[in-house]
C-alpha positions in Angstrom: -152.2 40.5 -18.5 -155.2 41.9 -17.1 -155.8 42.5 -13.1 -158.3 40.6 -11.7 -160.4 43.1 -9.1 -160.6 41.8 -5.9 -163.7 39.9 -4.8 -164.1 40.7 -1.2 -163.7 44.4 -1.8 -167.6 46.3 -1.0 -169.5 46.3 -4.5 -170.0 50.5 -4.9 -172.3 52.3 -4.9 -174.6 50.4 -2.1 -178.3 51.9 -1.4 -178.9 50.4 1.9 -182.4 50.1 3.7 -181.0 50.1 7.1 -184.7 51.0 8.6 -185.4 47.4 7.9 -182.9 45.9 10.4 -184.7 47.9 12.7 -188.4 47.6 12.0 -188.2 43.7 11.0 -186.6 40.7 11.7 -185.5 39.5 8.6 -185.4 35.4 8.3 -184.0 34.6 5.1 -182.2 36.6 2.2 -181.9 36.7 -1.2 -180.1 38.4 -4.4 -182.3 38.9 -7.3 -180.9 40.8 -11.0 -183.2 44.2 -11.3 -184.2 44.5 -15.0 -183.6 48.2 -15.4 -183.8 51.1 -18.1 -180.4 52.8 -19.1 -181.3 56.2 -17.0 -181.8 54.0 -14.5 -178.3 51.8 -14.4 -177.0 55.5 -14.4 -179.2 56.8 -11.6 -178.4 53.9 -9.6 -174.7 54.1 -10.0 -175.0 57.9 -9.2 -176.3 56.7 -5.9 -179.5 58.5 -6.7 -182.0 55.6 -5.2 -184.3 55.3 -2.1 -185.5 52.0 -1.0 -186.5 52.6 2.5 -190.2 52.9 1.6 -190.1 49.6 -0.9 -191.2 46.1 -0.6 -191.3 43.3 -3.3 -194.9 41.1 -4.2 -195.2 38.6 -6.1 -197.6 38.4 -9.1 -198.0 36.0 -11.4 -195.0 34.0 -10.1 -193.3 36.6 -10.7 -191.4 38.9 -8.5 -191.8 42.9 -8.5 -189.6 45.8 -6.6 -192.4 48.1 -5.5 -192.2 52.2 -4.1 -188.4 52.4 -5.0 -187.5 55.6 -5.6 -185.1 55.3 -8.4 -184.6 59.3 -9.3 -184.4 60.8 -13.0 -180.8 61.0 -14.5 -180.4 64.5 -15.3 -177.9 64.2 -18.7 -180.5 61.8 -20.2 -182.5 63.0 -23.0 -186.0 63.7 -21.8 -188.0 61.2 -24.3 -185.3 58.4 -22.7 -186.0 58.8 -19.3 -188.1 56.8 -16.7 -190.9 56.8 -14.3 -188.7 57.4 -10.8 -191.4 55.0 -8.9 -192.5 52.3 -11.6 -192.6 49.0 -10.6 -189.4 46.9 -11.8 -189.0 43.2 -12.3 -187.0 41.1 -10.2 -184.6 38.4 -11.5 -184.7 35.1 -9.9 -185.2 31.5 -10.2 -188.5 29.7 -10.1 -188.4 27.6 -8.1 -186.7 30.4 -5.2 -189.5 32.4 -6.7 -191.8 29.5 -5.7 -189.8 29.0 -1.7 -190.4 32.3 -0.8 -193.9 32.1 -1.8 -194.2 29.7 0.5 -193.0 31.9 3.2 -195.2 34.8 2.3 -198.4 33.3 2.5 -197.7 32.8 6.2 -199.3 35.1 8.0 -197.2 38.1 9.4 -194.1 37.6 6.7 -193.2 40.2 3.9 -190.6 41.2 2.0 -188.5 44.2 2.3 -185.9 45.2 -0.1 -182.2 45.7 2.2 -179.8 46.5 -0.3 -179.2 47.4 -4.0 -176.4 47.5 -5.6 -173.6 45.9 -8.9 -172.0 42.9 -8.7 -169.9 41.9 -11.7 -171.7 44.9 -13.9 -175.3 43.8 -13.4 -177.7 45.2 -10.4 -178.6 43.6 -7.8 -180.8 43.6 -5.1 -181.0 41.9 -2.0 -184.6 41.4 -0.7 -185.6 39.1 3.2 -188.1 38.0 4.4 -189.2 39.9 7.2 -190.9 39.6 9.7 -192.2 42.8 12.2 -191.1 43.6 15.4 -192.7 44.6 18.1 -191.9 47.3 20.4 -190.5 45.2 23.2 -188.7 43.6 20.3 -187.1 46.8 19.5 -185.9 47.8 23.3 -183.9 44.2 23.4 -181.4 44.7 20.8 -181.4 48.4 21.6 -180.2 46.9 24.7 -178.0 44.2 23.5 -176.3 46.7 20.9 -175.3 49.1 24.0 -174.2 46.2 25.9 -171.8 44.9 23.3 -170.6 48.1 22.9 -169.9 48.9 26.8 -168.1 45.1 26.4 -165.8 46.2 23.3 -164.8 49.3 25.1 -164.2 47.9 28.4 -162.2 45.1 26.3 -160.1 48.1 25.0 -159.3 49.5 28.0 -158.2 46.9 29.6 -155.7 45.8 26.5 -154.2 49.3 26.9 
């Protein structure tokens, strides 16, 4: 009988854009399937991939990954491999295509690429819709994170 994997385990490997938690406030998520060369699956799982400079359009109701930087495989033949910063298609369904067209058209709102990475075989990538921060922005949750962490170690301490 075959072992099931467990679900809550992290899906490896994970490209993270963690820049984008910091410039943006991000208001709603979404997965999307990547449609992807071979090279680039490989790539991908080799954790050769750079999305902090990328963010996603839409064109032609359609939805685009844009300025990813998804890096040559080196043991791939050299008439098989890919374009490291060509646009790729996102998978998703109309009519979430269609909401967060909605939210893009309102002034201010864009969409950031936060994560890549498998689930169940297939690649995936999380995209939000962000919104930017300002710099004031910026100093309160520097603020709040050093609070909550002077809270957790003074929590510590005292359970000693």
């Amino acid at each position: 009988m075959a072992k099931h994997k467990d679900e809550s385990s992290p899906q490896t490997p994970r490209a993270t854009n963690r820049k984008a938690w910091h410039e943006y406030q991000i208001l709603e998520k979404l997965e999307c399937g990547l449609e992807l060369t071979g090279s680039e699956v490989k790539s991908i799982r080799a954790g050769n991939v750079r999305i902090e400079e990328a963010y996603a359009k839409i064109r032609g109701g359609e939805l685009y990954l844009v300025g990813a930087n998804i890096a040559q495989y080196p043991q791939a033949l050299p008439n098989t491999q890919h374009e490291p910063t060509r646009e790729r298609k996102l998978l998703a369904h109309r009519r979430q295509i269609l909401q967060i067209e909605a939210h893009v058209k309102q002034k201010g709102k864009t969409l950031i690429p936060l994560a890549i990475y498998f689930k169940g075989g297939h690649a995936k990538c999380e995209i939000g819709v962000a919104v930017g921060k300002k710099q004031y922005d910026k100093r309160q949750d520097a603020k709040k994170r050093d609070h909550q962490r002077e809270m957790t170690r003074e929590m510590r301490r005292r359970n000693r």
